[in-house]
N, C-alpha and C positions, 0 to 999 in steps of 0.2 A: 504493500500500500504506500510506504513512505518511499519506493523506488516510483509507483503511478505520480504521486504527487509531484517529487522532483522534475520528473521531467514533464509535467504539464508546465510546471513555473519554469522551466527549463524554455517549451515553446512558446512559452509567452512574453518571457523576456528577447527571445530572438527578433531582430531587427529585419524590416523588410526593406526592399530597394525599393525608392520613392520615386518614380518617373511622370507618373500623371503631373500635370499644373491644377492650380486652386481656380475655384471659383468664387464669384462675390454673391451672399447670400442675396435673392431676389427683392428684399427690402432694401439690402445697403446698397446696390447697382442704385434704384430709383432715385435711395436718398442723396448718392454721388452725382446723380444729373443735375440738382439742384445748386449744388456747390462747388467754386475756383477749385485749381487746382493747389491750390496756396491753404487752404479752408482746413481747421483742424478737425479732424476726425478721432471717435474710439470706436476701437473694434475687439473683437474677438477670434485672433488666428487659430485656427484647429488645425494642428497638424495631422498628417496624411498617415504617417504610422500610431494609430493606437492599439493599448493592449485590449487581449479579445476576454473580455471582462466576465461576459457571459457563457464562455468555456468555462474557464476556470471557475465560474460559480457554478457549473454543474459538476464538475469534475470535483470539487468539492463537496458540492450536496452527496456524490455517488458515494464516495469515502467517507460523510459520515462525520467530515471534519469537528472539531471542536472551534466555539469562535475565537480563543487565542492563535489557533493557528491560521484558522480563516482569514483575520486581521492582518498576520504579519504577511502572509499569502497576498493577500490583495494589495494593501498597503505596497510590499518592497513591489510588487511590478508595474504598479501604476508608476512609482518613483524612477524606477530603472528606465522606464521607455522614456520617461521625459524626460530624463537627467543623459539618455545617451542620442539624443534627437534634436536637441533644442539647441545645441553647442553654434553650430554657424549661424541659424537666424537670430539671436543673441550680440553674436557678434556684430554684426549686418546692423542692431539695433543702438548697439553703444556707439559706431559709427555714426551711425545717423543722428544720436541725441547730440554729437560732437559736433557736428555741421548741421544743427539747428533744425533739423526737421523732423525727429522724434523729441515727445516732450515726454512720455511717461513710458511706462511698459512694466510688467510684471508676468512673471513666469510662474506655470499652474501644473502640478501634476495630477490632480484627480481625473480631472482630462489632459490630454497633453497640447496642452493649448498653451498664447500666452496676450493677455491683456494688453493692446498697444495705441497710445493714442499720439498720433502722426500726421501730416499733410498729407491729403485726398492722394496728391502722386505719386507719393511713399508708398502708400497701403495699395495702389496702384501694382507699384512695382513689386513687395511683397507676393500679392496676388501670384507671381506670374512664376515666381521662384519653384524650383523644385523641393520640394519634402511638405507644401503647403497643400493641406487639403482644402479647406473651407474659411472664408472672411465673413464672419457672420455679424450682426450688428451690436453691441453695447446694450444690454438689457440692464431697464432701468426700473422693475417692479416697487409698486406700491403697497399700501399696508391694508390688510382688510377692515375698515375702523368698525367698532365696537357701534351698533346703534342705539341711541339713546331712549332709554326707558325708565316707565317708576320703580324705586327702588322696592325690592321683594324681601319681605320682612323675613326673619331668618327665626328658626326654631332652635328652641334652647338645647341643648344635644347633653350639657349637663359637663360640658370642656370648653367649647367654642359655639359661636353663633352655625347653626346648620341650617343651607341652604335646602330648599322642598327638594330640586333639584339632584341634590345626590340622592334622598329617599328614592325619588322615581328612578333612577340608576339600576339602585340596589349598591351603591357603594358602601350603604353601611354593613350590609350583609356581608358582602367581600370583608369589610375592618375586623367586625366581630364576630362571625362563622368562620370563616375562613384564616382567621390573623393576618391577613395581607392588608398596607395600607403604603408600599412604596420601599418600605425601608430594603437598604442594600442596593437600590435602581439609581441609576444617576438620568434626569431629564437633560435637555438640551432644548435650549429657544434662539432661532433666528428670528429678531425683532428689531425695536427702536432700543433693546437694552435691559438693565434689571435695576429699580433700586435696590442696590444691596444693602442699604440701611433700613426699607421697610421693615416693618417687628414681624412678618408674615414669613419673611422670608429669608432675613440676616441669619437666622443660624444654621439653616442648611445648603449655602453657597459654600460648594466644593474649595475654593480660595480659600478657605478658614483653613485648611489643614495643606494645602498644595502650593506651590507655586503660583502665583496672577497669571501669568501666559498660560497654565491647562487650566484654567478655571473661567477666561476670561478673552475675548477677543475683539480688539477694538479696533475694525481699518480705516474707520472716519477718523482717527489718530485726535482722539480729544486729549491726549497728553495727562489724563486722569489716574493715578491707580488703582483705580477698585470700578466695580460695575455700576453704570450710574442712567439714568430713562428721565434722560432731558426734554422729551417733547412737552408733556405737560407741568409746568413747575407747578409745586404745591398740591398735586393731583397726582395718583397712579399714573404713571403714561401706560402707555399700549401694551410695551412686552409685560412692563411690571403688574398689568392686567390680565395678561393671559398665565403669563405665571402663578399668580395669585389662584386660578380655575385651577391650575394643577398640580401647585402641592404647598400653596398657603396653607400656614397656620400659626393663631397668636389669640392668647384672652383677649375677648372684647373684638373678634374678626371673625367672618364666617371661612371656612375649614376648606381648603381643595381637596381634590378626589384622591391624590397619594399625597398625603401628607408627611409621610416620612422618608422622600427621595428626598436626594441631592438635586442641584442643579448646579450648571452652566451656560453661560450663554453668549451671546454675540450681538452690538448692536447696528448689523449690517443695512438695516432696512430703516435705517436715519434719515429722512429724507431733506432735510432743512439742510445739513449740509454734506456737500456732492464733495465726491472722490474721481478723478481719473479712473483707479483700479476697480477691477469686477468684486466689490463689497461683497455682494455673495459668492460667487464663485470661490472666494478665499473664508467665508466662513464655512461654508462646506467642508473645503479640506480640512480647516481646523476639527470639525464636529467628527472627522471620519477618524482624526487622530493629533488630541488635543497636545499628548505631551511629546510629541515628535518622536518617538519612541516605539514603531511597530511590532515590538514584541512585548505590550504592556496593553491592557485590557479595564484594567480598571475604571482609567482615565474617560473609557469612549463611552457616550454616551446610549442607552437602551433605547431612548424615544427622540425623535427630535421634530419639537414644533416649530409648523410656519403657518403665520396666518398671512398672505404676502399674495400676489401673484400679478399676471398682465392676461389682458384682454385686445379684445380686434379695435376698441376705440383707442386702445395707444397707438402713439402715430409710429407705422412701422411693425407692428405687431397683428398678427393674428388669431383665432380663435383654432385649441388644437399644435398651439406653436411648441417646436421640442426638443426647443435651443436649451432647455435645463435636464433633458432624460438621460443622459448619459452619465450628467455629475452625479444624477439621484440613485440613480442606478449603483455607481460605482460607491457610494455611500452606504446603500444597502446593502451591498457585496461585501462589504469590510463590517457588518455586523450593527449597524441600525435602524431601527425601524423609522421613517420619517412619514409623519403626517400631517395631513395639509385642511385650512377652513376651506370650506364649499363656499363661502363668501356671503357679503349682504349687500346683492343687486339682486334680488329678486322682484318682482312676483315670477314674470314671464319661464319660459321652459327655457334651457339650454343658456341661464344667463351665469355658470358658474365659470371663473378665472381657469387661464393656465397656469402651472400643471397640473391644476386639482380636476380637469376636465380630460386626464389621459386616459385613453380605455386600453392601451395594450395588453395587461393583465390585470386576474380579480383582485389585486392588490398594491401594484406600483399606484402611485395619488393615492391612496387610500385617506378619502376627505370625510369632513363630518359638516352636515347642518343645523339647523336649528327646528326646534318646536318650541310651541307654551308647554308651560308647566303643569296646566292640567289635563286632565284626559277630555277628549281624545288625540292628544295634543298634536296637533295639525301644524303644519309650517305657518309663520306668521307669514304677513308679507313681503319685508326685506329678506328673508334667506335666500339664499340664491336656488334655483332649482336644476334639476335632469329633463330628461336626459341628455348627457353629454354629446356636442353638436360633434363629438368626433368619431362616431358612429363606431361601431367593431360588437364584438358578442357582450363587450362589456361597456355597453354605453348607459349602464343601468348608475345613476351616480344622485347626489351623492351615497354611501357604500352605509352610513350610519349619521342617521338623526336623534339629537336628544333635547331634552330641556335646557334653551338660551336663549330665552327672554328674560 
């Protein structure tokens, strides 16, 4: 079995010969007609050799893997292909930032891709180079925000304030039948961020016992040390709201559903202020493997939420778009489950975001909606609805609705 193994990771670290030239994703050609040749652009280069991610996760399902080894497996060959691929268009880019016509660039291995923001000509020329598969355009997704409702008085549980909401779950049956309520589970949140000083949530930020860099991921580089959800001052902001649903807990606060995970997070989906590099793209790879270290487990996260995504009315974007399945993919290949809001553009059918609108399998998006609280508890009207305009055997979305109003 460890001779199958070796030599899957064996062909998968093997380099192909790169002869094809790239192409300009269908959006960025358009958006290039618009703009000089002088005009700075970001993009996203995808390189032509990637590793073949979904071999080796069945070759690993066959065997049975355990996910430390699953981890270090995914992890070293994603690393490998990029680290032995990337060398000349790198070069080509430090050139270029030397003679003024590269301004940023950042190098990615979850895909082997690399974040570059350049003069139209540049990306132009890039394009044309051998080992380039695909110039795809700079994805800029937005936050799913929270819609506004009366607040839902909370049952005394006889610890914390208890939302009706878990009852209808059955989260408490899980806590007290079962003894499961999180502990030993590390979460993970791509958002606007976490207060780490909320009382909900200050003592089980994984930072308390680790390092800031595996506990903590900041590419909007607010020069801060600790996890901090600046959109709302004075107020919960977004992430520290959706973290607060899943494993808040403090006297005098209503209770999330794992209360005794850990957490970690990322505030990549900052949108006040803008970065050059693919914010998510690199919170990804952090969340796939926080403490840089692929033979360590601990560190990675079990769940990772995103409530985030783009739709056909961004400009440039469309509905079904799958400029993210490959990161997600390869995230789940190294041992996380990630899941996604259904969103609140509802009422209409088929009004749910990308990625959470992928159908390729019953379980890559695996997104959640909303109901009311009480029976028969129906979608309100902001939730967003299915079925998924991206048609396949699995256009049935979203996969799970529960009480979120």
């Amino acid at each position: 079995m460890r001779f199958a193994l070796a030599s899957v990771f064996a062909l998968c670290l093997a380099c192909c010969s790169a002869t094809a030239y790239a192409e300009l994703h269908p959006a960025l050609a358009e958006h290039f007609s618009l703009k000089s040749a002088a005009d700075t652009v970001t993009v996203l280069v995808v390189m032509e050799d990637q590793a073949d991610i979904p071999a080796l996760d069945r070759s690993l399902r066959g065997a049975k893997a355990g996910r430390g080894h699953r981890h270090q497996t995914v992890v070293e060959t994603l690393q490998a292909r990029a680290y032995s691929t990337q060398g000349p268009l790198l070069d080509e880019l430090r050139a270029g930032r030397a003679a003024g016509r590269v301004f940023d660039y950042e190098s990615h291995w979850l895909i082997n891709a690399i974040t570059v923001s350049a003069s139209v000509d540049f990306v132009r020329e890039i394009a044309d180079r051998p080992g380039v598969g695909i110039v795809e355009p700079h994805l800029e997704p937005e936050l799913i925000q929270p819609v506004p409702q009366a607040r839902v008085a909370a049952v005394d549980s006889g610890m914390v304030g208890l939302n009706p909401s878990l009852e209808v779950i059955g989260a408490t049956r899980v806590w007290d039948e079962l003894g499961i309520d999180g502990s030993g589970t590390l979460v993970g949140i791509i958002d606007t961020g976490v207060d780490v000083f909320h009382p909900t949530l200050a003592p089980r930020w994984r930072g308390n016992h680790v390092p800031l860099e595996e506990a903590w991921h900041d590419p909007i580089n607010t020069q801060i040390p600790y996890p901090i959800d600046p959109v709302t001052w004075g107020n919960p902001g977004h992430g520290t709201h959706v973290m607060g649903i899943i494993c808040g807990q403090a006297p005098g606060d209503t209770i999330g559903v794992a209360p005794g995970a850990e957490w970690i997070g990322s505030n990549a989906i900052f949108t006040v202020i803008g970065r050059v590099n693919s914010n998510v793209l690199s919170a990804l790879e952090f969340m796939a493997d926080p403490d840089g270290d692929p033979s360590t487990t601990d560190d990675v996260p079990d769940v990772l939420s995103n409530s985030w995504g783009v739709n056909e009315a961004f400009p440039g974007y469309f509905d079904c778009d799958s400029s993210w399945y490959q990161a997600i993919d390869n995230v789940e290949a190294a041992g996380v489950v990630v899941m996604w809001s259904a969103g609140n553009e509802g009422p209409y059918d088929q009004t749910m975001r990308s990625p959470a609108d992928r159908t390729t399998t019953l379980t890559n998006a695996f997104s959640v909606g909303a109901t009311y609280v009480e029976a028969p508890f129906e979608a309100p009207p902001w939730s967003s609805r299915g079925p998924s305009g991206c048609r396949g055997p699995n256009e049935v979305k979203p996969e799970v609705v529960a009480p979120g109003v």
